[in-house]
MARSEDO-145307 format. One record per residue: residue in one letter; residue number from 1; x, y, z of N, C-alpha, C in turn. Coordinates in nm, 4 decimals. Each point is the difference from the previous one (the first is absolute). Example, Ala and Ser with C-alpha at 12.3 -4.5 7.8 and 13.67 -1.06 7.14 Angstrom:
BEGIN
<code->A	pos->1	n.px->1.3190	n.py->-0.5690	n.pz->0.7800	ca.px->-0.0890	ca.py->0.1190	ca.pz->0.0000	c.px->0.0900	c.py->0.1200	c.pz->0.0000>
<code->S	pos->2	n.px->-0.0350	n.py->0.1050	n.pz->-0.0720	ca.px->0.0820	ca.py->0.1190	ca.pz->0.0060	c.px->-0.0770	c.py->0.1090	c.pz->0.0730>
//
This chain:
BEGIN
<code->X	pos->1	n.px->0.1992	n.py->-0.4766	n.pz->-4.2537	ca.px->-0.0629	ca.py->-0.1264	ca.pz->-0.0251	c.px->0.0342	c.py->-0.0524	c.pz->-0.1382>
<code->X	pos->2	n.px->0.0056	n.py->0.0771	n.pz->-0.0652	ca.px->0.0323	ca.py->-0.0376	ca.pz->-0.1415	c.px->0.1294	c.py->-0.0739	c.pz->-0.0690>
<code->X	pos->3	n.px->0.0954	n.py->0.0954	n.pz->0.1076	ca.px->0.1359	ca.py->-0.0785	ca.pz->0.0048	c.px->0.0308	c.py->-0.1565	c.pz->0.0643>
<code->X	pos->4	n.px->-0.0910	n.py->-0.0231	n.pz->0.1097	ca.px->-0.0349	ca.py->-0.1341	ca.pz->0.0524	c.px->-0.0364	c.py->-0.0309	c.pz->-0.0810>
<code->X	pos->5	n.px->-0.0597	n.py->0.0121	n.pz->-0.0895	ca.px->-0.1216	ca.py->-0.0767	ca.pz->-0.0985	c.px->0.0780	c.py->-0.0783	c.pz->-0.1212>
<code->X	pos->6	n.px->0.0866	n.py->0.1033	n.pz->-0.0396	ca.px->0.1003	ca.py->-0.0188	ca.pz->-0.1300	c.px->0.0808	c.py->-0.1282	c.pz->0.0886>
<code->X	pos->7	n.px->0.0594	n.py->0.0408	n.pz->0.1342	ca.px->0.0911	ca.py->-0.1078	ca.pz->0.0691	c.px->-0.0463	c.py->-0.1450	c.pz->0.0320>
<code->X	pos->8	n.px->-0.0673	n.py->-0.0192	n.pz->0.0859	ca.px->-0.1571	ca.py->-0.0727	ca.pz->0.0011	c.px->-0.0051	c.py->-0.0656	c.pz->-0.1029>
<code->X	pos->9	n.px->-0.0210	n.py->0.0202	n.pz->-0.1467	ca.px->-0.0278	ca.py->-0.1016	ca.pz->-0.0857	c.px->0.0744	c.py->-0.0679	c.pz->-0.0791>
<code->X	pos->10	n.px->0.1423	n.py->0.0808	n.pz->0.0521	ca.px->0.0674	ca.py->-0.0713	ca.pz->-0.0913	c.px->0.0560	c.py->-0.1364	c.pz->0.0959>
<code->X	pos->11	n.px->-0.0049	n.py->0.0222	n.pz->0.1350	ca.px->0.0492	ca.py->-0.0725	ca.pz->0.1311	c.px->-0.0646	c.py->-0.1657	c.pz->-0.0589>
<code->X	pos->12	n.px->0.0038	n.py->-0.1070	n.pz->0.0807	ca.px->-0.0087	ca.py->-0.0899	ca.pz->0.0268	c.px->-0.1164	c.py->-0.0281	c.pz->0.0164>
<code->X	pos->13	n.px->-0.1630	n.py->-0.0551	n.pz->-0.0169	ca.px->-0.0687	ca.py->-0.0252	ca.pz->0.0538	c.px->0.0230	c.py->-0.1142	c.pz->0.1160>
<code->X	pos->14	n.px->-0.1002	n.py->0.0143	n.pz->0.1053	ca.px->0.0213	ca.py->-0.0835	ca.pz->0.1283	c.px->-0.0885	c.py->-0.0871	c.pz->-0.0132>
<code->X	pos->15	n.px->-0.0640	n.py->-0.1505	n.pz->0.0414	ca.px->-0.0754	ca.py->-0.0883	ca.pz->0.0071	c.px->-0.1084	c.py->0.0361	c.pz->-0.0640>
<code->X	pos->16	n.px->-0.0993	n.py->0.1078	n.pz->0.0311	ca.px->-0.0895	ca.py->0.0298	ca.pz->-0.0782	c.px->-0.0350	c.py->0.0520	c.pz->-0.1274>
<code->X	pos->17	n.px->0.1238	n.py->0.0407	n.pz->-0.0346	ca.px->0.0301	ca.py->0.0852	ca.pz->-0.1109	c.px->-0.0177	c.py->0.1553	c.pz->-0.0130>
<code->X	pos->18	n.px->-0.0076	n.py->0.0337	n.pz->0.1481	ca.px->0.0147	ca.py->0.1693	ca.pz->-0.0135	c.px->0.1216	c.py->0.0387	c.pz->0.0464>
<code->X	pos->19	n.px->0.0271	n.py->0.1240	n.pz->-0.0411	ca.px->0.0835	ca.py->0.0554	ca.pz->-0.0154	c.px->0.0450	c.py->0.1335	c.pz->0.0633>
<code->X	pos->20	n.px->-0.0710	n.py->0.0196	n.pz->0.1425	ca.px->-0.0339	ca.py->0.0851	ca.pz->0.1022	c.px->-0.1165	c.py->0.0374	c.pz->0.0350>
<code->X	pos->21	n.px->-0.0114	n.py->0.0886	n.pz->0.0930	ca.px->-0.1278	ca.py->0.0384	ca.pz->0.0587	c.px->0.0644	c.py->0.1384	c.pz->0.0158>
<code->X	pos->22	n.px->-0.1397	n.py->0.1415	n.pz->0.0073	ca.px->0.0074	ca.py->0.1311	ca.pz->0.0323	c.px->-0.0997	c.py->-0.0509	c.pz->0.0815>
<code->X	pos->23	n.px->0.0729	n.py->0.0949	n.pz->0.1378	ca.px->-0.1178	ca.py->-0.0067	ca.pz->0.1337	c.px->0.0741	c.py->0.1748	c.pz->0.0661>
<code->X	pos->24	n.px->-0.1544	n.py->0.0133	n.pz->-0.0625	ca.px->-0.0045	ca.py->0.1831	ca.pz->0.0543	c.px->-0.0373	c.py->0.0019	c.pz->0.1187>
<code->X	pos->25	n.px->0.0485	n.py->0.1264	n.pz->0.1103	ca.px->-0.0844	ca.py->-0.0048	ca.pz->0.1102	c.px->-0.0395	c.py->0.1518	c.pz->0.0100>
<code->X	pos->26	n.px->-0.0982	n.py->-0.0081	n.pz->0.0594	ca.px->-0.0840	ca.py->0.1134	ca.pz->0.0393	c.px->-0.0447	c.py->-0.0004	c.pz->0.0996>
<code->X	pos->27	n.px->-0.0192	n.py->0.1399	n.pz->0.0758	ca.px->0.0031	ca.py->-0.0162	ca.pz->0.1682	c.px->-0.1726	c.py->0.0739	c.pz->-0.0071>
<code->X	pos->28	n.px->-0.0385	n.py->-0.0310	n.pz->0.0895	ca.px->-0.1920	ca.py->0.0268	ca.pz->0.0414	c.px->0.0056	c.py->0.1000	c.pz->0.1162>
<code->X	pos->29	n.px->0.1076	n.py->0.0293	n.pz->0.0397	ca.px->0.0938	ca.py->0.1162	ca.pz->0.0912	c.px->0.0235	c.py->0.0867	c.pz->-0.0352>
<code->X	pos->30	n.px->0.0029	n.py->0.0902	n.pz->-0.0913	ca.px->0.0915	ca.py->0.1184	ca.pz->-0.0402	c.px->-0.1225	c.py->0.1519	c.pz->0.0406>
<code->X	pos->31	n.px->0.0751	n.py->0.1069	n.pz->-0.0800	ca.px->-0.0882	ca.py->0.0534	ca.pz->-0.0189	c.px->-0.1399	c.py->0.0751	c.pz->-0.0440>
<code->X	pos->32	n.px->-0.0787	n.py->-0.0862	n.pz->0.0715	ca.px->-0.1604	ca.py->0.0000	ca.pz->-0.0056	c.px->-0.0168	c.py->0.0863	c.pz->-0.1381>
<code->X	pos->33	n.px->0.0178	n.py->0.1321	n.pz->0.0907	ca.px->-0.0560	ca.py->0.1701	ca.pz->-0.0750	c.px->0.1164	c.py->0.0277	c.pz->-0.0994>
<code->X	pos->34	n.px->0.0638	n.py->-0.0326	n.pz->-0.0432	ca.px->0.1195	ca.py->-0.0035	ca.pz->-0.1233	c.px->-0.0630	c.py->-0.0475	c.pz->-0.1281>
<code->X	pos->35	n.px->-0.0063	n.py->0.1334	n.pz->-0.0703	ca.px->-0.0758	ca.py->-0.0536	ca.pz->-0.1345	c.px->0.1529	c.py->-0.0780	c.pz->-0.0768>
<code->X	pos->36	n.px->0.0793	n.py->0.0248	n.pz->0.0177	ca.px->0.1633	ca.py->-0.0952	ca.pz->-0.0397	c.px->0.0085	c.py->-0.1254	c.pz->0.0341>
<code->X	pos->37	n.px->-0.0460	n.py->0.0164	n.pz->0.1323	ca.px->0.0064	ca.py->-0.1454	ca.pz->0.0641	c.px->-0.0927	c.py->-0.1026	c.pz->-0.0501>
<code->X	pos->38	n.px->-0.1240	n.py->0.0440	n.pz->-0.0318	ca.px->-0.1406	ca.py->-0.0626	ca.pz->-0.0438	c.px->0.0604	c.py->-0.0761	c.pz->-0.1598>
<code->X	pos->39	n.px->0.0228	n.py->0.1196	n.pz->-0.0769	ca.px->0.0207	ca.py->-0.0492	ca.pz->-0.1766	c.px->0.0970	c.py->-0.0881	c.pz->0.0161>
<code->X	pos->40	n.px->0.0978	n.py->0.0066	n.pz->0.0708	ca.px->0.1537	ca.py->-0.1171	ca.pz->-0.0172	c.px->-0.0817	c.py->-0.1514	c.pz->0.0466>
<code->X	pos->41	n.px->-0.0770	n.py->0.0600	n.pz->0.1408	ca.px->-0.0265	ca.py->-0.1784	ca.pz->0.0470	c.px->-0.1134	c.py->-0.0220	c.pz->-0.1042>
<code->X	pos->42	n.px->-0.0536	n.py->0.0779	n.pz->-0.0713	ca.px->-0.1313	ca.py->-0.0494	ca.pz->-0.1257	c.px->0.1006	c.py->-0.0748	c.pz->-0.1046>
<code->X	pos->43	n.px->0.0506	n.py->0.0583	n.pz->-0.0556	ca.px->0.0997	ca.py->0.0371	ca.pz->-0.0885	c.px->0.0979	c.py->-0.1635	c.pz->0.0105>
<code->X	pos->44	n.px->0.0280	n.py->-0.0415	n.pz->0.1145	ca.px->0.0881	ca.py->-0.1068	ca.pz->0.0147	c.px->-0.0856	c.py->-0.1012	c.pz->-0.0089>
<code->X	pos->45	n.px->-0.1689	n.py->-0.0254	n.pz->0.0667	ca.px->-0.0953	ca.py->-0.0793	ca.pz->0.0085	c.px->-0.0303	c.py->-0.0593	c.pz->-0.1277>
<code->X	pos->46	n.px->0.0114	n.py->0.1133	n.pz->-0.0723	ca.px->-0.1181	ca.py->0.0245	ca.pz->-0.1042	c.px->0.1125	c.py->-0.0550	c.pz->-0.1467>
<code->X	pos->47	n.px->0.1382	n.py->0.0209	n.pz->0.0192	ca.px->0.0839	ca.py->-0.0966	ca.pz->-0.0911	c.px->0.0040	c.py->-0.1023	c.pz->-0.0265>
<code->X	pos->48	n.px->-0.0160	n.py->-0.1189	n.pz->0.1413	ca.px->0.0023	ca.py->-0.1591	ca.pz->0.0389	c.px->-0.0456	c.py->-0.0410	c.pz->-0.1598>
<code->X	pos->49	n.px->-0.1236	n.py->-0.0068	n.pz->-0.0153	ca.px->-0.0790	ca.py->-0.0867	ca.pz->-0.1076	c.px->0.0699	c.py->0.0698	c.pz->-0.1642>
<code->X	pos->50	n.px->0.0160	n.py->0.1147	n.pz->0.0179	ca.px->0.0785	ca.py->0.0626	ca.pz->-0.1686	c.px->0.1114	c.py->-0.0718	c.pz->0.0503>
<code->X	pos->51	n.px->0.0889	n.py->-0.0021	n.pz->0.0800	ca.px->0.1534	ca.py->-0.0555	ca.pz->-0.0091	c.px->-0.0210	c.py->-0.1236	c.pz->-0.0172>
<code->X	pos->52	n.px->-0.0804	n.py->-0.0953	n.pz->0.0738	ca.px->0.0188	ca.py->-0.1432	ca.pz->-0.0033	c.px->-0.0305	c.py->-0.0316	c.pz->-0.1398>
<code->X	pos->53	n.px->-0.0894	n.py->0.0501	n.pz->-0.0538	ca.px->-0.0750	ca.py->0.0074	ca.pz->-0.1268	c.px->0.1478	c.py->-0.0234	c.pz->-0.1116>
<code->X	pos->54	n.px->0.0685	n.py->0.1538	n.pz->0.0460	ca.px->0.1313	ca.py->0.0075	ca.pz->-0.0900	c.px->0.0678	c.py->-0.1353	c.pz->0.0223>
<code->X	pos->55	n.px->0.0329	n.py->-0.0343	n.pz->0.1411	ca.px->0.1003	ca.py->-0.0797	ca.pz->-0.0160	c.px->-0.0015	c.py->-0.1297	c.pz->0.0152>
<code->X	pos->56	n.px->-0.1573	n.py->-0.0482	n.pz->-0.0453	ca.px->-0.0269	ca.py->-0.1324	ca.pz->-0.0074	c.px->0.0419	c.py->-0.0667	c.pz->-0.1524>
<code->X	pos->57	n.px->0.0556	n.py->0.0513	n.pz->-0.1142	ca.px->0.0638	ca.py->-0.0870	ca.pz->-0.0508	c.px->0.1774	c.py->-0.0223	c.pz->0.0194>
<code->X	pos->58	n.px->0.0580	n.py->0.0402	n.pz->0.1205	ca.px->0.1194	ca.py->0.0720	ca.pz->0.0464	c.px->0.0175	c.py->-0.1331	c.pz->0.1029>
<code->X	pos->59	n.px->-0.1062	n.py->-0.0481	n.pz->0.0488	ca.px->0.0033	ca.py->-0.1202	ca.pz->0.1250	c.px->-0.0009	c.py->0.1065	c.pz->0.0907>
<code->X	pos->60	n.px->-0.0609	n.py->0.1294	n.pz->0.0405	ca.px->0.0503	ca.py->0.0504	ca.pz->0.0855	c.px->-0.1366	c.py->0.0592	c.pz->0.0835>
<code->X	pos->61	n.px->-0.0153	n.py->-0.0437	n.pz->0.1284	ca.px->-0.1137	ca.py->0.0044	ca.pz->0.0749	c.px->0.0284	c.py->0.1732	c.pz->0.0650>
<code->X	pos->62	n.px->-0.1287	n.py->0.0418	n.pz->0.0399	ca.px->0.0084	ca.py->0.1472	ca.pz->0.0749	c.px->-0.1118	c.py->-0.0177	c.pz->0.1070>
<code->X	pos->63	n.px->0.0374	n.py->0.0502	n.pz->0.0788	ca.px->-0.1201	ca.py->0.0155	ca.pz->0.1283	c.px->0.0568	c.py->0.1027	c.pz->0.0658>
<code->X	pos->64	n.px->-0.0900	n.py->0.0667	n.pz->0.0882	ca.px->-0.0350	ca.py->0.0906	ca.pz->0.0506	c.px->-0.0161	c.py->-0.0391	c.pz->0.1668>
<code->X	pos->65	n.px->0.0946	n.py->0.0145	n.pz->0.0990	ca.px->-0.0571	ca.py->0.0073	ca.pz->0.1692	c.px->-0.0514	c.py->0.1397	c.pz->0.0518>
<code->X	pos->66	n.px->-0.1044	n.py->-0.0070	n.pz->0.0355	ca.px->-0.0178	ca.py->0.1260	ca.pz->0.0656	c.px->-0.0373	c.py->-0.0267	c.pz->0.1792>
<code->X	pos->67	n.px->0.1018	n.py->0.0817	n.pz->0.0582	ca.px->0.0510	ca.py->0.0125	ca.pz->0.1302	c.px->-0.0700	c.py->0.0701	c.pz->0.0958>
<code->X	pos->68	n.px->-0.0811	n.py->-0.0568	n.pz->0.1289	ca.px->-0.0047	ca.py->0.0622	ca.pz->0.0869	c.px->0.0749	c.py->0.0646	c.pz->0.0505>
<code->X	pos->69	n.px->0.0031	n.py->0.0613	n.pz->0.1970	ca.px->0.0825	ca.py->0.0505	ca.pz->0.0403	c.px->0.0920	c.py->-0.1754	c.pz->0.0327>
<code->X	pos->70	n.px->0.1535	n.py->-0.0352	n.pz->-0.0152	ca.px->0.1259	ca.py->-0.0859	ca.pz->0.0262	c.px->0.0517	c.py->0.0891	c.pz->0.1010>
<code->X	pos->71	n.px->0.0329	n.py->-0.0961	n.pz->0.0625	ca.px->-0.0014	ca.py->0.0008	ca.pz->0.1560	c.px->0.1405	c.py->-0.0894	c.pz->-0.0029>
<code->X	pos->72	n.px->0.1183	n.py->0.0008	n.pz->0.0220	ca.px->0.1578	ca.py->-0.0681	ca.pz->0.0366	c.px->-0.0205	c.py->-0.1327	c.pz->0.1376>
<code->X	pos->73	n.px->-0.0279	n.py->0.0876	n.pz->0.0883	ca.px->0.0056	ca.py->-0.0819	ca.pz->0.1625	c.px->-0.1184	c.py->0.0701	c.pz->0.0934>
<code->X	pos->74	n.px->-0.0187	n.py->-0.1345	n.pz->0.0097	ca.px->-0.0946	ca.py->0.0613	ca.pz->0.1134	c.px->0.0529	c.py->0.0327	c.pz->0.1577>
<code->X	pos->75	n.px->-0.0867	n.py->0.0641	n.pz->0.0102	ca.px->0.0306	ca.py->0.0479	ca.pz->0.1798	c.px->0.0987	c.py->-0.0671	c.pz->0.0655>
<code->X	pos->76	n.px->-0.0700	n.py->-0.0904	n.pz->0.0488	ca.px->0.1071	ca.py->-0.1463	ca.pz->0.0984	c.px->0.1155	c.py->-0.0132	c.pz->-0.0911>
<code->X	pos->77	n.px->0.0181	n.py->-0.0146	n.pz->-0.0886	ca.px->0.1535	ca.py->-0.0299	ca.pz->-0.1018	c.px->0.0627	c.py->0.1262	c.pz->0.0673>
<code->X	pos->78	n.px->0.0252	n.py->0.1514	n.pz->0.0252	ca.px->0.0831	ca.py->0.0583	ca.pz->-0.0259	c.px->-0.0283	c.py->0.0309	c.pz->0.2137>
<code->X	pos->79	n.px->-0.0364	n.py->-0.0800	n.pz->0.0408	ca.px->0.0249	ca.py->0.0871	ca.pz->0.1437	c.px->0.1261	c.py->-0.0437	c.pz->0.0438>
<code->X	pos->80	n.px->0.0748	n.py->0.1168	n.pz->0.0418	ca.px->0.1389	ca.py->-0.0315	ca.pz->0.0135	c.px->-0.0011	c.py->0.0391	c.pz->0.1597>
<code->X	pos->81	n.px->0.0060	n.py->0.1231	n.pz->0.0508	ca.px->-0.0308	ca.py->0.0074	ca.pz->0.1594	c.px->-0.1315	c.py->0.0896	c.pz->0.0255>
<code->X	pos->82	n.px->0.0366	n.py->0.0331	n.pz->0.1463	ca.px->-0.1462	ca.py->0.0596	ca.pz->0.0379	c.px->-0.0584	c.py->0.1428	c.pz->-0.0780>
<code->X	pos->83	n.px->0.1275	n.py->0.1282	n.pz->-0.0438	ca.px->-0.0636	ca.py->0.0937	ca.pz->-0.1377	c.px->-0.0292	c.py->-0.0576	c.pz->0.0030>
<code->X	pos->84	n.px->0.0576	n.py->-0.0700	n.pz->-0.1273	ca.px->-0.0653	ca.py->-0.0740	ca.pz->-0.1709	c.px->-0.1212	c.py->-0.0296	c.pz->0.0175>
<code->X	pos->85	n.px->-0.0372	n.py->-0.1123	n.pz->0.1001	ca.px->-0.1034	ca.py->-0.0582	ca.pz->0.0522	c.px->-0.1229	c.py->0.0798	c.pz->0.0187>
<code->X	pos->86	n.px->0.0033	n.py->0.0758	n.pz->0.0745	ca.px->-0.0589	ca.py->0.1456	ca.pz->0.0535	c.px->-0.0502	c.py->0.0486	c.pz->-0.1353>
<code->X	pos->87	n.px->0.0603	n.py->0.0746	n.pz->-0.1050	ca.px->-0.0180	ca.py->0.0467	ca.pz->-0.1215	c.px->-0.0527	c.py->-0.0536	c.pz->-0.0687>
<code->X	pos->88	n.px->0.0104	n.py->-0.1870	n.pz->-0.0199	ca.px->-0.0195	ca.py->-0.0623	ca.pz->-0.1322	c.px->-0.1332	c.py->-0.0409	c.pz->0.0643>
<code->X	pos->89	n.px->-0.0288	n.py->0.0099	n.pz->0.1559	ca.px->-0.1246	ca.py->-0.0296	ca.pz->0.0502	c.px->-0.1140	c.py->0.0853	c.pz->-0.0164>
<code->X	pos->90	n.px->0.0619	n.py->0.1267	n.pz->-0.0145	ca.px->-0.0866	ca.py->0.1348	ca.pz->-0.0024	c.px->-0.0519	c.py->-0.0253	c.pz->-0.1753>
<code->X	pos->91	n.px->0.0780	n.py->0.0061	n.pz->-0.0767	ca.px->0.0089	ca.py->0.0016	ca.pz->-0.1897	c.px->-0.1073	c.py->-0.1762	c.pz->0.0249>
<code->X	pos->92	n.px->-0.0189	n.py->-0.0719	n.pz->0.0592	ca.px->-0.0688	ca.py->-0.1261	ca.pz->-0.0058	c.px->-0.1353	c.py->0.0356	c.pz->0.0375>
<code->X	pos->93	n.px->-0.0344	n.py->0.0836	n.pz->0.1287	ca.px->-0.1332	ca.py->0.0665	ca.pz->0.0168	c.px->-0.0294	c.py->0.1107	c.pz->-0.0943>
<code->X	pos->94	n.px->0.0171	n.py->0.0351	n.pz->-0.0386	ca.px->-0.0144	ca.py->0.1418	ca.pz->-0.1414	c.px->-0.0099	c.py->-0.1199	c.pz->-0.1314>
<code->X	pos->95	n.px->0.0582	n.py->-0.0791	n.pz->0.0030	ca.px->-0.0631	ca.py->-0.0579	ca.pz->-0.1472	c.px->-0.1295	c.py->-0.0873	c.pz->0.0508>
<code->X	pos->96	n.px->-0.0067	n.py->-0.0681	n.pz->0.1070	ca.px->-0.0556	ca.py->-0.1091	ca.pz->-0.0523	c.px->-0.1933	c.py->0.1039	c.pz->0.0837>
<code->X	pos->97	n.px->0.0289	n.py->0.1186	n.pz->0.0266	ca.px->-0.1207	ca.py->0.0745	ca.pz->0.0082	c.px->-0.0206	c.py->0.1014	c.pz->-0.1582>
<code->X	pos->98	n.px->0.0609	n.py->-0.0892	n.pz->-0.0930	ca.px->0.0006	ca.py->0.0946	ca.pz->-0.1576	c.px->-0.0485	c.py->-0.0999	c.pz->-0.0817>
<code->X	pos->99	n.px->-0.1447	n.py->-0.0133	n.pz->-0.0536	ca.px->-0.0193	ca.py->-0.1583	ca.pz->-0.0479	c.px->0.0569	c.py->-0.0006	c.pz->-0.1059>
<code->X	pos->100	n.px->0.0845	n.py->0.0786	n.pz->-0.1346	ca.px->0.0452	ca.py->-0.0269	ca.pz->-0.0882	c.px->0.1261	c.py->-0.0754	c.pz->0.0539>
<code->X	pos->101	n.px->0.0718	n.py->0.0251	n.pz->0.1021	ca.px->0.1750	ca.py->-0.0415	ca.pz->0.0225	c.px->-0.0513	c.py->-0.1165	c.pz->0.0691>
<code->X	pos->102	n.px->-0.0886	n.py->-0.0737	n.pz->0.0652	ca.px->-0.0148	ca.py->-0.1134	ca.pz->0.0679	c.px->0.0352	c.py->-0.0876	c.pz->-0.0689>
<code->X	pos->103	n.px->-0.0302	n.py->-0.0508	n.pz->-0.0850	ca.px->0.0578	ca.py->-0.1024	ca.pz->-0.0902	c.px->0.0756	c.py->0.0417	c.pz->-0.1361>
<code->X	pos->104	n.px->0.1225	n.py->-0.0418	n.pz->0.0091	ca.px->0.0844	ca.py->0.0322	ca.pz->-0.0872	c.px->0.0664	c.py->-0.0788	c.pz->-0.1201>
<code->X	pos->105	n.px->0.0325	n.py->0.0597	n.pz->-0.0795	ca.px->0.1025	ca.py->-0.1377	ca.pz->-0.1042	c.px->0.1179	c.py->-0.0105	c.pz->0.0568>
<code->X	pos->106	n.px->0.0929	n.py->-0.1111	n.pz->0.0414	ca.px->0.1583	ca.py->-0.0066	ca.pz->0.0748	c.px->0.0192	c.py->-0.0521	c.pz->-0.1438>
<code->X	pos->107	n.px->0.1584	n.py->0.0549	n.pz->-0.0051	ca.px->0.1134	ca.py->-0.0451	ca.pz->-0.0865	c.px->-0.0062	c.py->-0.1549	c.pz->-0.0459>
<code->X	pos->108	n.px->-0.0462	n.py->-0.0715	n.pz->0.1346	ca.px->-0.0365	ca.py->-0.1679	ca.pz->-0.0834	c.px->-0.1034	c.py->-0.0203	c.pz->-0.1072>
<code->X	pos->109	n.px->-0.0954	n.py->0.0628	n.pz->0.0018	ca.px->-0.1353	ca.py->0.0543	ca.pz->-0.0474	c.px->0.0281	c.py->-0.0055	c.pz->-0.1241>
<code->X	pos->110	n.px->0.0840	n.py->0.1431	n.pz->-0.0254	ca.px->0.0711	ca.py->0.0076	ca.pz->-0.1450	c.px->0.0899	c.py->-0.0657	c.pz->-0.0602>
<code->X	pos->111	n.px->0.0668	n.py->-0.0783	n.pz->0.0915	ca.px->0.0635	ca.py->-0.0851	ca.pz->-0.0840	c.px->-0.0578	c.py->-0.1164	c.pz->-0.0366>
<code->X	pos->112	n.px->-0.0692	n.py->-0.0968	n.pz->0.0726	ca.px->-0.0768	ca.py->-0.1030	ca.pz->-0.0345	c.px->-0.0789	c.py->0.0111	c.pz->-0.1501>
<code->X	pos->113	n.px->-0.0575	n.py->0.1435	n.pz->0.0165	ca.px->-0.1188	ca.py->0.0429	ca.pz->-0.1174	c.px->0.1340	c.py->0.0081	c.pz->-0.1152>
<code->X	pos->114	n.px->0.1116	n.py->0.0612	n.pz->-0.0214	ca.px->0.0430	ca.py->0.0088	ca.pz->-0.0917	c.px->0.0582	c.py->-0.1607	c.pz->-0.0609>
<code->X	pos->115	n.px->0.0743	n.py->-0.0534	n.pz->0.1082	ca.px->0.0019	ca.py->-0.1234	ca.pz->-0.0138	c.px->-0.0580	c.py->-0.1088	c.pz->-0.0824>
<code->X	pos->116	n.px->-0.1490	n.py->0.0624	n.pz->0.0347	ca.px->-0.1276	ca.py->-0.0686	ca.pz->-0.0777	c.px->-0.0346	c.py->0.0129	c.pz->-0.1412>
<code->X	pos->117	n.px->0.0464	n.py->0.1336	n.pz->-0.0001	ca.px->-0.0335	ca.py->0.0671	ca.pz->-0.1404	c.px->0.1452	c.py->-0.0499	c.pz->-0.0802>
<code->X	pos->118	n.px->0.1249	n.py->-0.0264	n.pz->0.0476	ca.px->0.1162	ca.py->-0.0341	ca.pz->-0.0733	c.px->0.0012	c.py->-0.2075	c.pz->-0.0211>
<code->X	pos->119	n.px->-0.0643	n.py->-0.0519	n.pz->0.0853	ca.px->-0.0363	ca.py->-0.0985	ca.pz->-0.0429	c.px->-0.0811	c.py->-0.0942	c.pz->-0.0267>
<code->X	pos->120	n.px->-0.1578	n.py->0.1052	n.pz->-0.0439	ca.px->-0.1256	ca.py->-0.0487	ca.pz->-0.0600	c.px->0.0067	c.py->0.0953	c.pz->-0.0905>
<code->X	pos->121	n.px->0.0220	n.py->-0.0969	n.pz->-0.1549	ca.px->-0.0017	ca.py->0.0898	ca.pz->-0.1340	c.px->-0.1219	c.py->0.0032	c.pz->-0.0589>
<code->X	pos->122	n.px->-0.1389	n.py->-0.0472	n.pz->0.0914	ca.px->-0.1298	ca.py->0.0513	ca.pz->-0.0308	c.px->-0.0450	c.py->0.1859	c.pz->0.0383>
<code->X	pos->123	n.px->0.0600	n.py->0.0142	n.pz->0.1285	ca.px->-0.0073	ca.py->0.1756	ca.pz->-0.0084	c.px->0.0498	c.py->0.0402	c.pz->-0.0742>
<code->X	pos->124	n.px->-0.0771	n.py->0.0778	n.pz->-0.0596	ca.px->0.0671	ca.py->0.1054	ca.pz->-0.1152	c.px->-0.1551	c.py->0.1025	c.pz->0.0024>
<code->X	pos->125	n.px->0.0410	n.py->0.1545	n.pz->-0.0899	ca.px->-0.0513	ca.py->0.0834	ca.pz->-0.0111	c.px->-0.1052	c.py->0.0530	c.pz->0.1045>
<code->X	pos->126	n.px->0.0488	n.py->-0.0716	n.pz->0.1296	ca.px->-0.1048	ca.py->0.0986	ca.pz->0.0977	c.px->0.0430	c.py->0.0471	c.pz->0.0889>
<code->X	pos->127	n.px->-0.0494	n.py->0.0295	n.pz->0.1212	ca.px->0.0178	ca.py->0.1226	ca.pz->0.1284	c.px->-0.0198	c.py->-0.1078	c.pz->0.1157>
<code->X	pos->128	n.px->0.1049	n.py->0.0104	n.pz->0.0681	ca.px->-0.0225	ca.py->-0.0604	ca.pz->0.1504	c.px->0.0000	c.py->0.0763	c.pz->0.1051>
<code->X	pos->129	n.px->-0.1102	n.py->-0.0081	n.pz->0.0660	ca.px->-0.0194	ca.py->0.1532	ca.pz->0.1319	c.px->0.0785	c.py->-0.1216	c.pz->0.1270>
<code->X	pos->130	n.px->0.0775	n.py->0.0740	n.pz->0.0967	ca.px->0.0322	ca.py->-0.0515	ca.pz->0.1065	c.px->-0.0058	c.py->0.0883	c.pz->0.0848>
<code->X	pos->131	n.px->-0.0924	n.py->-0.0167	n.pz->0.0859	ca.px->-0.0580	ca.py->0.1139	ca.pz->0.1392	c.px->-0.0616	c.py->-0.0478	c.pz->0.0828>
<code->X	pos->132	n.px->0.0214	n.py->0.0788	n.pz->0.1527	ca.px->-0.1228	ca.py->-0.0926	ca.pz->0.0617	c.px->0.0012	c.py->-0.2027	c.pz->-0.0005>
<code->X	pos->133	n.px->0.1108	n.py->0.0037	n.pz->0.0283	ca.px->0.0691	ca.py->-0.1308	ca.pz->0.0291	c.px->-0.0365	c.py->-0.0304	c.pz->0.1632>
<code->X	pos->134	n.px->-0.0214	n.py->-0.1191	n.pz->0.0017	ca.px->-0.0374	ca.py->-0.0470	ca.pz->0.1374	c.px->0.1289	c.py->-0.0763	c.pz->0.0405>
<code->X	pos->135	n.px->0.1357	n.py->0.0589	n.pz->0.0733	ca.px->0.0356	ca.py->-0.0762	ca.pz->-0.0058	c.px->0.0466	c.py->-0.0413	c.pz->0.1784>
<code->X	pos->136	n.px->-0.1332	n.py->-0.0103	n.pz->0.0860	ca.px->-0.0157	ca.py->-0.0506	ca.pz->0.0836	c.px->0.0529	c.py->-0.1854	c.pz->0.0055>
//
């Protein structure tokens, strides 16, 4: 980050006058019982407001996404013949009787949200949870 940081300021400011964005992600998925797993996703959370802090005289915004389970394609997207179908039908009853996997974040999800965060230079120094998306 630091090396962005040095690069970053010396760059060009854009319309608003910043000079990049850090957008960390962190997954709400990993492992639970992992005292490793726990300190890194604290550890990455818990930077947002010290980094933005740092690199608000830099023009340089930081935020933080933190990730449900992302999900690529759904079911119907990948049925190709009767297997596939068969299988991706079976993996469709097993999630949607699992209430955490019923509603998911898709790849549009995350991009829109980052999207958002790369062109509203009011976010800065916080955490965006994306989970549990309705995207009925």
């Amino acid at each position: 980050m630091s090396s962005f940081a040095r690069s970053a300021k010396d760059s060009e400011a854009d319309y608003d006058g910043e000079h990049g964005v850090i957008v960390n992600g962190v997954s709400k998925f990993g492992m639970k019982d992992s005292l490793s797993f726990q300190c890194l996703s604290s550890a990455v959370r818990g930077m947002t407001l010290t980094l933005a802090r740092e690199m608000a005289p830099m023009a340089i915004r930081v935020v933080t996404v933190v990730l449900g389970l992302v999900v690529k394609y759904s079911v119907g997207d990948l049925v190709t013949d009767s297997e596939t179908d068969y299988l991706l039908r079976a993996v469709d009853s097993v999630v949607s009787n699992v209430s955490f996997l019923q509603n998911k974040v898709h790849y549009e999800d995350v991009a829109n949200c980052i999207n958002s965060i790369l062109t509203n230079s009011m976010i800065n120094a916080t955490e965006i949870t994306l989970e549990n998306v309705n995207n009925a």
